[in-house]
C-alpha positions, 0 to 999 in steps of 0.5 A: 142416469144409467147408460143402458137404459132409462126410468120407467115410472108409468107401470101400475102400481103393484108393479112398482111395488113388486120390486121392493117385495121381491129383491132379487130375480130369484125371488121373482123367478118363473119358469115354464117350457114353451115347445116350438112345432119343430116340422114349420120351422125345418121346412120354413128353413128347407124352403130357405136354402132353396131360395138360397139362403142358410138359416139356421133354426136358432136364428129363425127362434131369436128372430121371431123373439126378437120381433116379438120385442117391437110388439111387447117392449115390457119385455126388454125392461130390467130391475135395478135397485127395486127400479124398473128401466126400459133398455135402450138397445136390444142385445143378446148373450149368447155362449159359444164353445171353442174347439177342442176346450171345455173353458166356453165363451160368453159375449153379447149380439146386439140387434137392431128392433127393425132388421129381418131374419136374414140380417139376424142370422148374419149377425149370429153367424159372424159372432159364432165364427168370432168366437169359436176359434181356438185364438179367438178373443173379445172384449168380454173375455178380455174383461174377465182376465182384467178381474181375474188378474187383480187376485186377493182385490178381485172381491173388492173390484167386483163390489166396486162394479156391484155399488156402481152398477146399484146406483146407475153409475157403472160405465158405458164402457163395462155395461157395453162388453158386460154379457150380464146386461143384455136383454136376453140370454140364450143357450143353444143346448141342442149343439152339445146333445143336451135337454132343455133346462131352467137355466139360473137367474143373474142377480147381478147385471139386468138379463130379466129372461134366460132360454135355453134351447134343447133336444128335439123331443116328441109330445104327445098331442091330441088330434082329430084321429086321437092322440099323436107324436108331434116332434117339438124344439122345446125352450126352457124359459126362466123370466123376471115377472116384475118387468111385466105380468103373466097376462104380457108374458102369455100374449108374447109367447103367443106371438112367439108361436104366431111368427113360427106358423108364419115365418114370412113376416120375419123376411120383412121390416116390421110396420110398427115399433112399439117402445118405452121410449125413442133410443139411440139403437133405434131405426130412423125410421121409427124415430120422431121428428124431434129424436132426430132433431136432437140427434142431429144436434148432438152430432153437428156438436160433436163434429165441431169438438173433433174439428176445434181439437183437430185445429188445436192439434194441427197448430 
């Protein structure tokens, strides 16, 4: 069993097949650009910061993905090996350049399915404060030395970790600072001046869907005094289709665009949380009886291997 996330078997059957068809995600790779009305999100974050909070547009967009995730959990599933997993948490990959160097930084922000905006923008804040700093280090970059060190074996470390992660077996430990298995990846473009692209899909690791975020850019819209300019922060989104159809991927961006008019429902937790299955990353209050049951469980037992080696240490 994978430590990252469980089978799931219930899905149509096309959709079982889709992945023995299409082996990798360049095989089923689409792309389209979704444009985000630029002018709701600007004010939504004025009207913030008169209420004195600092949120930042990039935060408003990961948060309203982010909740879209609780209504439309096909989207936090990945492909391995022609399987198709539901993920049991919800992390996001994310590069940050470090002052005065070309060399940037990828990691992860792991978010929970409940929080509200102002915990997600907390987050984002303290993992680009972490990583932005000339001496700043983590663990993914501390991975990459590690295999990078290993010189003429670096190829074959990598197959290792390849084959393992193939058959579900590559640890915890790698998957956890791995920014190549994530639920999404996200590139602010904006911050170096740059447009919107259709960034390249990880065939390896399980990020089913890359966004990049670029320049404001001005689209020509019809009106009911013709046509106008409407001023847009355009995503260039690239997805794997075998995780859901184009029918779930059209209703998700909708709601994307639904939580943009309507920001103020990412100031509260949501009602509902819809998921494949209860995980560990999960909020309590959206956990079963019986989740909770078990976790105690696995808890109190854990508790009683630490006071027994703690006995055993102390004699």
């Amino acid at each position: 069993m994978r430590s990252d996330g469980k089978r799931v078997t219930n899905v149509d059957p096309m959709y079982t097949l889709a992945p023995y068809f299409m082996r990798t995600r360049n095989d089923a790779m689409n792309m389209i650009t979704v444009d985000i009305p630029y002018d709701l999100v600007h004010q939504y974050v004025l009207d913030l910061r008169k209420r004195g909070f600092r949120v930042s547009h990039m935060a408003v967009i990961i948060a309203a993905y982010t909740r879209m995730i609780c209504d439309y959990p096909a989207l936090n599933r990945f492909i391995v090996n022609s399987k198709i997993y539901a993920r049991n948490d919800f992390t996001v990959g994310m590069v940050v350049l470090r002052p005065g160097e070309s060399d940037p930084s990828m990691s992860k922000m792991k978010f929970d399915l409940g929080a509200t905006i102002f915990e997600i923008n907390d987050i984002i804040n303290e993992y680009v404060e972490a990583n932005n700093k000339t001496d700043s280090n983590n663990g993914s970059d501390n991975l990459f030395r590690t295999l990078v060190s290993c010189g003429p074996l670096m190829r074959f470390g990598l197959a290792v970790i390849r084959g393992l992660d193939n058959i579900g077996l590559l640890p915890k430990a790698i998957t956890d600072l791995s920014p190549f298995h994530n639920s999404l990846v996200f590139t602010n473009l904006a911050s170096i001046r740059t447009n919107d692209i259709y960034h390249h899909a990880y065939n390896f690791g399980t990020v089913s869907i890359v966004i990049s975020m670029g320049n404001l850019q001005d689209r020509a819209v019809r009106g009911k005094d013709g046509v106008e300019l409407k001023r847009v922060m355009p995503l260039g989104i690239v997805m794997d289709e075998r995780i859901a159809s184009g029918h779930a991927y059209a209703l998700c961006f909708e709601r994307i665009q639904q939580l943009i008019k309507h920001p103020e429902e990412l100031e509260r937790r949501p009602e509902v949380i819809k998921t494949d299955f209860e995980f560990e990353g999960l909020s309590e209050r959206f956990k079963s009886e019986k989740t909770k049951a078990k976790e105690k469980k696995l808890a109190e037992k854990k508790a009683a291997k630490e006071k027994k080696r703690a006995e055993k240490a102390a004699k």
